[in-house]
LUMBA-840332 format. One record per atom (N, C-alpha, C, O): x, z negated, y negated; atom name; residue in one letter. Coordinates in steps of 0.02 Angstrom, whole numbers, m for minus. Last residue first. Example, Ala and Ser with C-alpha at 12.3 -4.5 7.8 and 13.67 -1.06 7.14 Angstrom:
PT      xx      zz      yy  atomo  residuo
PT     642    m354     112      N        S
PT     684    m357      53     CA        S
PT     645    m394      m2      C        S
PT     670    m402     m57      O        S
PT     660    m390     284      N        A
PT     615    m390     225     CA        A
PT     660    m390     165      C        A
PT     712    m423     166      O        A
//
This chain:
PT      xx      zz      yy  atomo  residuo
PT    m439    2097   m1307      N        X
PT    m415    2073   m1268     CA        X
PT    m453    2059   m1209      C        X
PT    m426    2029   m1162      O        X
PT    m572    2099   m1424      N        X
PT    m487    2127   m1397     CA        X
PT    m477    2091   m1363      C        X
PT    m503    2036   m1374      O        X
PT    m730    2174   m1416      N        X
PT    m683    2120   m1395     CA        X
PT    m594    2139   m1394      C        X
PT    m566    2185   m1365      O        X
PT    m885    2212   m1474      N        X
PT    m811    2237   m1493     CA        X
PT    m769    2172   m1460      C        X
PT    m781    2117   m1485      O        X
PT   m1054    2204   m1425      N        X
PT    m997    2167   m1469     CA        X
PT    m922    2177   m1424      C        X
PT    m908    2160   m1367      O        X
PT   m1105    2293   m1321      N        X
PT   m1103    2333   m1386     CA        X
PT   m1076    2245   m1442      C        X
PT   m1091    2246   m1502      O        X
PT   m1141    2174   m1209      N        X
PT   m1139    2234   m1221     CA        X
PT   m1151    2238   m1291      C        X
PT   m1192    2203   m1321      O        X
PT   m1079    2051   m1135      N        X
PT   m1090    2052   m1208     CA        X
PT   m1085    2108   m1242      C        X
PT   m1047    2115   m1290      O        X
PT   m1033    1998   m1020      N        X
PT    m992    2064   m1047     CA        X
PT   m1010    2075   m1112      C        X
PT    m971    2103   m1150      O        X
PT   m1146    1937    m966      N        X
PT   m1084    1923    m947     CA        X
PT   m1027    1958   m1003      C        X
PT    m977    1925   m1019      O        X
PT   m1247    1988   m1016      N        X
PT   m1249    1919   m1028     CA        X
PT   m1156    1907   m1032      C        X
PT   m1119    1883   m1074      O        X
PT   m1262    2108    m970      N        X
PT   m1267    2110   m1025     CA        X
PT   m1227    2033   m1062      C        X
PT   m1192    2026   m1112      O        X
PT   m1247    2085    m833      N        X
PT   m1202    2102    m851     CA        X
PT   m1203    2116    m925      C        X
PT   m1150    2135    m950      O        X
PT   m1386    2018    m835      N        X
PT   m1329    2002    m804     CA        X
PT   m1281    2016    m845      C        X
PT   m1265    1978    m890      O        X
PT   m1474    2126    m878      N        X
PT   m1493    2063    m906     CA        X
PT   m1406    2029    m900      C        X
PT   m1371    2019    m950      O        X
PT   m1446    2213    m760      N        X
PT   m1452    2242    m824     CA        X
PT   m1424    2166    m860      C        X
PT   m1365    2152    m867      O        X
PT   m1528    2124    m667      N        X
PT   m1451    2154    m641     CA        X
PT   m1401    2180    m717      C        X
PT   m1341    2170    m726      O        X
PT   m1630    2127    m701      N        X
PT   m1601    2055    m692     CA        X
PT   m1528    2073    m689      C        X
PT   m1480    2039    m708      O        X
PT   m1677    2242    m693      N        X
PT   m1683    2229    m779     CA        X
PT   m1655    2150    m756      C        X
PT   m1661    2109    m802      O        X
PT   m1686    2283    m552      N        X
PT   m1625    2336    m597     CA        X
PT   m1620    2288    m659      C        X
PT   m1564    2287    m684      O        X
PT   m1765    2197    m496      N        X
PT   m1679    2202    m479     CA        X
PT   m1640    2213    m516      C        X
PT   m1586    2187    m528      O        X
PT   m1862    2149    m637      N        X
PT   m1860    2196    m563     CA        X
PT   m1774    2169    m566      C        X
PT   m1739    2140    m607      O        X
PT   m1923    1999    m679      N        X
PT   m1876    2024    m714     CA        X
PT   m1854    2081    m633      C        X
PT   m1834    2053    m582      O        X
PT   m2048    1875    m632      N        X
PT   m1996    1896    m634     CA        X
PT   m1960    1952    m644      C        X
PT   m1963    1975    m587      O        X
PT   m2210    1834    m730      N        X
PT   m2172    1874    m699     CA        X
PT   m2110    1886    m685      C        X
PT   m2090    1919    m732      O        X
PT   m2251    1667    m747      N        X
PT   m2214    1715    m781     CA        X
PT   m2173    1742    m715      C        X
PT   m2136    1715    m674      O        X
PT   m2290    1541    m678      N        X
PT   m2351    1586    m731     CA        X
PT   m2298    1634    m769      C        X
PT   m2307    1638    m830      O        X
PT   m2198    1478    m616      N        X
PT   m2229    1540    m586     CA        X
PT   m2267    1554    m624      C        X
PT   m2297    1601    m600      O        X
PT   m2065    1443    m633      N        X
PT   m2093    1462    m696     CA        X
PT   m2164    1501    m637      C        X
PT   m2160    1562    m629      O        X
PT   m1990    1359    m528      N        X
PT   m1998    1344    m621     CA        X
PT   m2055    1363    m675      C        X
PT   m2081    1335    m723      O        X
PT   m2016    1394    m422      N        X
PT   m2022    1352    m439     CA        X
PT   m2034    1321    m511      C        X
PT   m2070    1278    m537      O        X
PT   m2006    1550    m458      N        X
PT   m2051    1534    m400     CA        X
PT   m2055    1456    m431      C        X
PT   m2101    1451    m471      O        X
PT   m1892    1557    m535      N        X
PT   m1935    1558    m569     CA        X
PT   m2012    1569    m529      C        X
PT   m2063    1589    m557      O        X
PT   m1796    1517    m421      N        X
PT   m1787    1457    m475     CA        X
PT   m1872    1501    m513      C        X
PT   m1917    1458    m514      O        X
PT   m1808    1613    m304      N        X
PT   m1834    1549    m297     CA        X
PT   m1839    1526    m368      C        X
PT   m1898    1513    m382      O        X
PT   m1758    1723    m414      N        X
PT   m1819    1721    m373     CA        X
PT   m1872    1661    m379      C        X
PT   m1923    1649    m411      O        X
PT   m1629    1678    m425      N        X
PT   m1672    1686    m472     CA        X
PT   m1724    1706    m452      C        X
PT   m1755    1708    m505      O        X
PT   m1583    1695    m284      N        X
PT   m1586    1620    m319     CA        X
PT   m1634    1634    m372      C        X
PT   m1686    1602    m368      O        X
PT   m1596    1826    m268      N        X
PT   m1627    1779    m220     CA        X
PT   m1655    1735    m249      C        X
PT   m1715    1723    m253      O        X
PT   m1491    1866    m343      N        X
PT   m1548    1878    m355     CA        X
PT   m1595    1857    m324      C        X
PT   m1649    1866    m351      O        X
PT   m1351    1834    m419      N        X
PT   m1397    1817    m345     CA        X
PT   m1455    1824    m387      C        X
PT   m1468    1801    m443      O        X
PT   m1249    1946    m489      N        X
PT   m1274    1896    m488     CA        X
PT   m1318    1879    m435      C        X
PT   m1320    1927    m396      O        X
PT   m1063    1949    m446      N        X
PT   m1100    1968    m447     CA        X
PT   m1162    1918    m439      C        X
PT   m1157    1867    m405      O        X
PT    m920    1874    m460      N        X
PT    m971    1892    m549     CA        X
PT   m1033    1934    m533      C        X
PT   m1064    1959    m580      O        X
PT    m854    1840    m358      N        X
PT    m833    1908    m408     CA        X
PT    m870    1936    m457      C        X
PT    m865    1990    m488      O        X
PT    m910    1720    m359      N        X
PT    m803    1719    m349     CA        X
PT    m812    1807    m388      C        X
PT    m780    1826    m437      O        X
PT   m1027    1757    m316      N        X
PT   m1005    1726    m369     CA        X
PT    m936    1727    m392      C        X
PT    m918    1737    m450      O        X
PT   m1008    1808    m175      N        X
PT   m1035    1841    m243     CA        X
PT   m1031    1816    m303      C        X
PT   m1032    1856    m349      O        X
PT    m952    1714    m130      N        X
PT    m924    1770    m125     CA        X
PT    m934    1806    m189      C        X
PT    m897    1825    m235      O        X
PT   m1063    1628     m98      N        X
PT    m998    1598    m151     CA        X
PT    m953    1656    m156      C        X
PT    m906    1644    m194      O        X
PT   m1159    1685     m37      N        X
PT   m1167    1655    m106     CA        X
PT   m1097    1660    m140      C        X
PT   m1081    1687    m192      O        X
PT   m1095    1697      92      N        X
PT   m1098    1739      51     CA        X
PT   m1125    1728     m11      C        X
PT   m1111    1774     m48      O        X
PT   m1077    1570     117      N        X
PT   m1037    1588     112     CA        X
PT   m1022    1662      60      C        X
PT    m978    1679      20      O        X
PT   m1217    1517     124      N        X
PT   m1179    1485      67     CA        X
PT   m1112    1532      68      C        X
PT   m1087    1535      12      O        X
PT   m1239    1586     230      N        X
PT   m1278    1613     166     CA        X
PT   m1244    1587     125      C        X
PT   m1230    1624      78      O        X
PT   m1149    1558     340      N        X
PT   m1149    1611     327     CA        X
PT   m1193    1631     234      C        X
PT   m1178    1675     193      O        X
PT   m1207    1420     330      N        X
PT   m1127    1415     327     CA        X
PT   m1142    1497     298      C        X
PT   m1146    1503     237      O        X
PT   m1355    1438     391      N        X
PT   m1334    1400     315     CA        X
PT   m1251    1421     279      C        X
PT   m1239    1434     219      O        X
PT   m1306    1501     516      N        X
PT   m1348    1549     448     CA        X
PT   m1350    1511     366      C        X
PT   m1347    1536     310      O        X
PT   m1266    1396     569      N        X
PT   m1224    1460     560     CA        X
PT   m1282    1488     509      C        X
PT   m1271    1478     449      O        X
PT   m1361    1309     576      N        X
PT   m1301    1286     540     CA        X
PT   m1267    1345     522      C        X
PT   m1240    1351     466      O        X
PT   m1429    1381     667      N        X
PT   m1466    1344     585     CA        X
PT   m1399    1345     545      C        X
PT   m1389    1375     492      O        X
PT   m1379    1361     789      N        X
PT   m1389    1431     740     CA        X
PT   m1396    1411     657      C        X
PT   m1369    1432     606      O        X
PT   m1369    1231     805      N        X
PT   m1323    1254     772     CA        X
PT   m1334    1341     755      C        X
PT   m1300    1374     715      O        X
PT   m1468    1117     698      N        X
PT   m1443    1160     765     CA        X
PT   m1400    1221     763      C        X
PT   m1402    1257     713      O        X
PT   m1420     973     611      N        X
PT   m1442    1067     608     CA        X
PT   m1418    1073     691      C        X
PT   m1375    1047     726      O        X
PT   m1458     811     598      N        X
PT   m1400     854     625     CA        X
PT   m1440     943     619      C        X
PT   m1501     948     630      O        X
PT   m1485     704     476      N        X
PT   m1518     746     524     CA        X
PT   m1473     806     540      C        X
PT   m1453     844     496      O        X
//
């Protein structure tokens, strides 16, 4: 089934900026939206700031010591 082509431009444009944000470790907050809209809806989602928090905790592994 062919997209029209605005359609197509706003798909191209969102995946684009998805993959942007990912390429530099920032997290989508959209996506985690939808996934606990679908997954989990008997559980509250996590505000901007405590997903954003959550994130970079995950990523960076706050307060364990790294060299290098």
């Amino acid at each position: 089934m062919a997209l029209a082509l605005p359609e197509a431009g706003r798909y191209i444009a969102r995946s684009l900026k998805q993959s942007l944000r990912l390429m530099v470790g920032l997290p989508d907050y959209d996506v985690y939206l939808t996934h606990m809209a679908a997954t989990h809806p008997d559980r509250a989602p996590m505000s901007y700031e405590a997903f954003f928090r959550e994130r970079l905790e995950a990523r960076y592994g706050a307060g364990k010591g790294r060299c290098c």
